[in-house]
N, C-alpha and C positions, 0 to 999 in steps of 0.2 A: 504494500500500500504506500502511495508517495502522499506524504502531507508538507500542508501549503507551510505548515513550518515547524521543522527539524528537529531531532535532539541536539543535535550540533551539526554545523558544517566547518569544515577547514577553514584554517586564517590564510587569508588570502593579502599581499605585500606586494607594492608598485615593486619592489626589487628581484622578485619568485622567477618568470620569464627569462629576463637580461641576465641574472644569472646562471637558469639553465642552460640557455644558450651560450656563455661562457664558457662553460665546463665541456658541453658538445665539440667545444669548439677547441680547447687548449688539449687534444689530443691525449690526453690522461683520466681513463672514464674509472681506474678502479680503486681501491680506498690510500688514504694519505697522501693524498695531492695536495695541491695549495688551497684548495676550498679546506679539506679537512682540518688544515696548520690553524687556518685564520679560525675556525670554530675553535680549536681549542684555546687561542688566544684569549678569544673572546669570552668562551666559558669561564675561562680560567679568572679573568677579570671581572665581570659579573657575578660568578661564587661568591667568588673569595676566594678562593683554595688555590695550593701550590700547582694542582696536577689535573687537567681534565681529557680522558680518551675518549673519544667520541665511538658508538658503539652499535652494533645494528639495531638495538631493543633495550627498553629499562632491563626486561627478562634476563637480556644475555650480560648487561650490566650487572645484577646480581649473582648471577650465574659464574663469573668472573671473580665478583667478591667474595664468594663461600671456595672456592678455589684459593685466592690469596690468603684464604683464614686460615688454609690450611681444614676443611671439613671435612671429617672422617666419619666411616658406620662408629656408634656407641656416641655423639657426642651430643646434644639438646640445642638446640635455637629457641628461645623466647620470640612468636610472632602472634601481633593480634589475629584471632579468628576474623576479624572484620576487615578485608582486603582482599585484594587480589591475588590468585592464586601464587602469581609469579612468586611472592613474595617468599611463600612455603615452599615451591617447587625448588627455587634453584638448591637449595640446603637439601630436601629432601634426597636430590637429583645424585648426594656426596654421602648420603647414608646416613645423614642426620636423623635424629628423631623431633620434633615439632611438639614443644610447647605452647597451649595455645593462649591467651592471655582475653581476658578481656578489654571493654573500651568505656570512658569516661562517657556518663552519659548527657555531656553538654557539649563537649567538642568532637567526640564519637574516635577521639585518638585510643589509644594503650591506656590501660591505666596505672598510671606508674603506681598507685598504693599497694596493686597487686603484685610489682617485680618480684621484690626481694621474697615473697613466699613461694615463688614457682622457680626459684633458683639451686639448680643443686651443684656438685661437685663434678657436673658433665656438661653443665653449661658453659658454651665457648661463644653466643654471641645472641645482643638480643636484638631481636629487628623491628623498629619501629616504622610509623607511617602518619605521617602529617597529613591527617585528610582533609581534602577540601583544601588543604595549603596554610589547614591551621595549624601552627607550632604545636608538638606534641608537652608537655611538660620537663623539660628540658634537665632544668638545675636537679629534677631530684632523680632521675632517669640517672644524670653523670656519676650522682654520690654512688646508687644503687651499682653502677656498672664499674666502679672505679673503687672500691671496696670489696668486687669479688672477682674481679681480673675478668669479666666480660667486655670482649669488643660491642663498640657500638657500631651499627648499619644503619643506616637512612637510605628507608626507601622513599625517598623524594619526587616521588611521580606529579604527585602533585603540587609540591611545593615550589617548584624554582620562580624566583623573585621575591618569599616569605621570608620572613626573619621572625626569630623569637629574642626579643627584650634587646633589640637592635641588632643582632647577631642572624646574617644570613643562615637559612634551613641549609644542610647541604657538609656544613661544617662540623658538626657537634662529632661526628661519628669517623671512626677512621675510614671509613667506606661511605660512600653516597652514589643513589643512582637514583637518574633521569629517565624521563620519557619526553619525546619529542613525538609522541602519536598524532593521527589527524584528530583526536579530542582534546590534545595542550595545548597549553598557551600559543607556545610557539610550535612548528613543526615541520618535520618532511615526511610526513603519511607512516613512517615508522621508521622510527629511531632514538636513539638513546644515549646516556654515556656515563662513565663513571668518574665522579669526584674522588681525590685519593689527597687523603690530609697526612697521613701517613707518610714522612719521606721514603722509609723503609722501606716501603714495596713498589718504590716506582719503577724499577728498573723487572723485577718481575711481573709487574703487570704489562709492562710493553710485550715482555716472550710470551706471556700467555694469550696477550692477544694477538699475537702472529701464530696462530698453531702451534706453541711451545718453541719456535726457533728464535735466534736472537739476530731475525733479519732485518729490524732495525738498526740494528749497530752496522750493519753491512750496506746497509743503502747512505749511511751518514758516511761511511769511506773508515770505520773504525776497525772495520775486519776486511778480512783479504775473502772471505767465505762465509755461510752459515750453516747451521745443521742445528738438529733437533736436541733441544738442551733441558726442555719441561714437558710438564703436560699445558696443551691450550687447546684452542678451536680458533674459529675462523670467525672475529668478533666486527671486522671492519666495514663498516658503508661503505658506498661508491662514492666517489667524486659527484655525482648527481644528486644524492640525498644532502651530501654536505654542500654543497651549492645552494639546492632551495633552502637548506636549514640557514647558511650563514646573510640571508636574508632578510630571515625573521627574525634573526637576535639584532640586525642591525637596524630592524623596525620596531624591536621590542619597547620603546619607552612609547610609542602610539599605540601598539594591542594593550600596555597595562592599563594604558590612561583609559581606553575605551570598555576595554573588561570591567574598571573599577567603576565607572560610570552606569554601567547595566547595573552589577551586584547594587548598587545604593539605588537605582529607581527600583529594581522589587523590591528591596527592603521598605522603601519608600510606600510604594505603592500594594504593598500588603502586611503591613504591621497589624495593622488597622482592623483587617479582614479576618488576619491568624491568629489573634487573640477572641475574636468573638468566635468561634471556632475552635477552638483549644486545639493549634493548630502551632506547634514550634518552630521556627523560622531559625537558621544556622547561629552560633555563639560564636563568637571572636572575643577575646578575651584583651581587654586594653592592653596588653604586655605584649601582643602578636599584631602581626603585619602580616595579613594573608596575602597571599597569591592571585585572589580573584579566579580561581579556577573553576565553579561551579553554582548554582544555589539551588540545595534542598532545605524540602522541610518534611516536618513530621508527623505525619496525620492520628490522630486518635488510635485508627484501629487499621487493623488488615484490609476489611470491610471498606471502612471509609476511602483507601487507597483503591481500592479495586475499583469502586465508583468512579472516583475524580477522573482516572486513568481513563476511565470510558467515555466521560463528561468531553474531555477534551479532545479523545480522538475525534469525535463525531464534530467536531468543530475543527478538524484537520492538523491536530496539535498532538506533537509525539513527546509525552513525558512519561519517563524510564527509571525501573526499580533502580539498586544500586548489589552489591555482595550480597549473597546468600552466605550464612554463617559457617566458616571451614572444619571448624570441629563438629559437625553433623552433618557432612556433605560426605558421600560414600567413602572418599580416602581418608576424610578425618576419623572418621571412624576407624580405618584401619591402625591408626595411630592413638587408640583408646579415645577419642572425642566422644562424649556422651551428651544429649541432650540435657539443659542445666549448668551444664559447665560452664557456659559465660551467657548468664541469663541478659544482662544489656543487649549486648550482641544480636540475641536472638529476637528481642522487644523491637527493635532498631529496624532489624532487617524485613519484620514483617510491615513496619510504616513507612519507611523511607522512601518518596518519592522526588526525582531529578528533574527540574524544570527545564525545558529549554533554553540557553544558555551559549553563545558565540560570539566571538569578535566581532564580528561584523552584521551583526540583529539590527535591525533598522526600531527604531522608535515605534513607528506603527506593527512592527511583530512583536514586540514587548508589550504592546498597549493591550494588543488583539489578546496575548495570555493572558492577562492583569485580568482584561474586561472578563476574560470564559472563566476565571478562578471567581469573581466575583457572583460570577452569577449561577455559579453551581450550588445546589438545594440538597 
């Protein structure tokens, strides 16, 4: 079914085109060419962080990072059940086993109260998720993680451009990964990369992400030859994803202004509505600088979602659940997940409904939602 408007569409940037055609055109279509250099500059700069790879997938970003942690069968990850699969798979992928954690039920991050009780002597690393691009609980997350020799990971899908208590997302964690999907902020239809605050592992994360060889040092003139020196895969974009991507970060300070502009007209324009309604509209916490990457809210009931969702299609308007809860999804259960186990989680996952939500929403597509939320009975 096509509706007259979207969960999302791609961010589209006068620079998208003239770049790809660049790239077509400088003879070098496959990864770490000069489109990918200037990305990482650019990330690098925008972070904050010493070190950013640009990567095919936040996924293979992760995927990457349980690699440098060293992830082995017998060791535990702390990840909330409220996420994205990636987040569990790529550890699972190293033989981990998946602790699963609940989420605060205002910001719907981790709940740091719960760390330190689901921490054992097999935990090597705990993976957090700023959702929505709200800062997860930062300061007590570090003590928790810095107290029992857990790495931190940020999965920062959605946060790049958030900061928690003026400190870019991205950073807290020795490891951080990106998504550059057609639903982020910015994007090349799929792609990703990984922050590494960590000086230590910079030189092993370049071989891992060449297939384990150290042919970067070979392409810089540092070796005469390369050969196989780790384990890796094949983590790099093309020259054409890093082209459209180094587009959008170079039009990034006009998506955030226009993103931040939509999220405060629905805040705006259904405060009003969501409360005569017992209807929760997202929490930002004055200490966080979100992202602007989405706006849900949270309907009373299961029921009441099921409705709206119907309310609006019929008005050609496409708004979309969000996770299904990991610890009661067939694998979580292979991993002891039991129903109960993170009752937030579960409350959340049966309410939570995704507005439509893009860069480039016109005024009267925003209005057109406003008005059909208003007048749903």
């Amino acid at each position: 079914m096509t509706f007259a408007i979207p969960f999302n569409r791609p961010t589209r940037t006068p620079q998208d085109a003239g770049n790809l055609q660049a790239a077509l055109a400088q003879g070098k279509w496959s990864g770490d060419g000069p489109f990918t250099h200037r990305c990482h500059r650019m990330l690098e700069e925008m972070a904050g962080v010493p070190k950013a790879l640009l990567m095919t997938s936040c996924t293979h970003a992760l995927e990457m990072a349980a690699l440098l942690l060293d992830i082995r069968a017998g060791d535990e990850v702390i990840v909330p059940s409220f996420t994205f699969v990636s987040s569990v798979n790529a550890f699972v992928l190293r033989g981990a086993r998946p602790v699963f954690a609940d989420i605060r039920p205002d910001t719907l991050c981790i709940d740091e109260r719960h760390l330190e009780g689901l921490i054992t002597d097999r935990t090597r690393a705990v993976i957090i998720v700023h959702y929505a691009g709200v800062a997860c609980e930062m300061d007590a997350i570090d003590v928790v993680a810095k107290s029992t020799g857990c790495a931190i990971v940020e999965d920062n899908a959605h946060g790049f451009f958030g900061r928690y208590k003026g400190r870019n997302l991205g950073t807290f964690g020795s490891l951080a990964a990106l998504s550059f999907h057609e639903t982020k902020n910015v994007t090349c239809g799929e792609g990703g990369a990984l922050l590494l605050n960590d000086v230590s592992l910079f030189e092993r994360a370049e071989i891992i992400r060449e297939k384990g060889t150290d042919r970067s040092k070979f392409f810089r003139g540092e070796l005469t030859k390369y050969e196989w020196v780790d384990l890796g895969s094949s983590y790099l974009p093309s020259e054409l994803l890093a082209a459209l991507l180094a587009g959008q970060l170079e039009h990034a300070a006009v998506i955030q202004a226009q993103r931040q502009n939509l999220w405060h007209r629905y805040e705006f324009g259904l405060g009003d509505w969501a409360r005569s309604r017992e209807i929760v509209l997202p929490t930002v916490p004055p200490w966080c600088d979100q992202s602007f990457h989405m706006f849900q809210i949270l309907l009373p009931s299961n029921e009441c979602r099921g409705r709206l969702i119907a309310h609006l299609k019929s008005r050609g308007i496409l708004a979309v659940s969000h996770y299904q809860p990991l610890h009661i999804s067939k694998m979580g259960r292979v991993f002891g997940g039991r129903p109960g186990d993170c009752p937030v989680t579960e409350r959340v996952a049966e309410r939570l409904l995704r507005l439509p939500f893009y860069t480039n929403m016109t005024d009267d597509e925003q209005n057109t939602v406003i008005e059909a939320l208003h007048a749903w009975r």
